[in-house]
C-alpha positions, 0 to 999 in steps of 0.5 A: 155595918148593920146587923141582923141576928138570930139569937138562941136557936135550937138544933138536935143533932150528933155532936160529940168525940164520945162514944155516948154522944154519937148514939143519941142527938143532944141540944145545940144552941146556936146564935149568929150574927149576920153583917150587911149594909140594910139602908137598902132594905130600910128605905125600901121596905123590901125583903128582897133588899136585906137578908132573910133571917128566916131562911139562914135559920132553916139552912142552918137548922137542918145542917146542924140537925145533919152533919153529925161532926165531933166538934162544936169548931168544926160545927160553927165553921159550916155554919158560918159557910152557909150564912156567907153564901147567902146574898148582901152577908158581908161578915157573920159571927157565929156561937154554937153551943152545948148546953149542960155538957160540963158539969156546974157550967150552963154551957161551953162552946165557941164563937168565931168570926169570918169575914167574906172572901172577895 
């Protein structure tokens, strides 16, 4: 299966289960992987054949940038949400991150995978 990816995007939002984490939004990094079939899109040379990469990112910058959620799970599964909705996705990989939130490590989050329900 093709894929298209959107690697190390950046969100600030509220994200956290302390009480310090909910007063001032922090940087999220996200990456997603999204699955389709792109020999249509490659033969035709039309955006309308594939999937736009510009728009998943906005959807999914402003909803990491609103949701304000308490964990970086609850995050990533919206996110996977928002990238299946959109047309010719047929499986996403989604990692979210933050950046510096343990100490002497770069990053800590998760990764998931879901597949579209038929």
């Amino acid at each position: 299966m093709d894929q298209v990816f959107i690697t190390d995007l950046v969100a600030r939002g509220i994200i956290g289960i302390n009480d310090w984490e909910r007063e001032k939004p922090q940087e999220i990094r996200i990456n997603i992987t999204l699955f389709a079939d792109l020999s249509e899109a490659g033969e035709s040379d039309n955006i309308n054949d594939s999937v736009n990469y510009r728009t998943v990112a906005k959807k999914v910058l402003a909803h990491a940038e609103s949701a304000k959620m308490y964990t970086v799970e609850a995050l990533a599964s919206d996110l996977a949400k928002i990238c299946l909705e959109m047309p010719r996705v047929q499986k996403v990989r989604v990692r979210v991150e933050k950046p510096g939130a343990i100490r002497f490590a770069h990053s800590v989050g998760v990764e998931i995978e879901r597949p579209q329900e038929l």
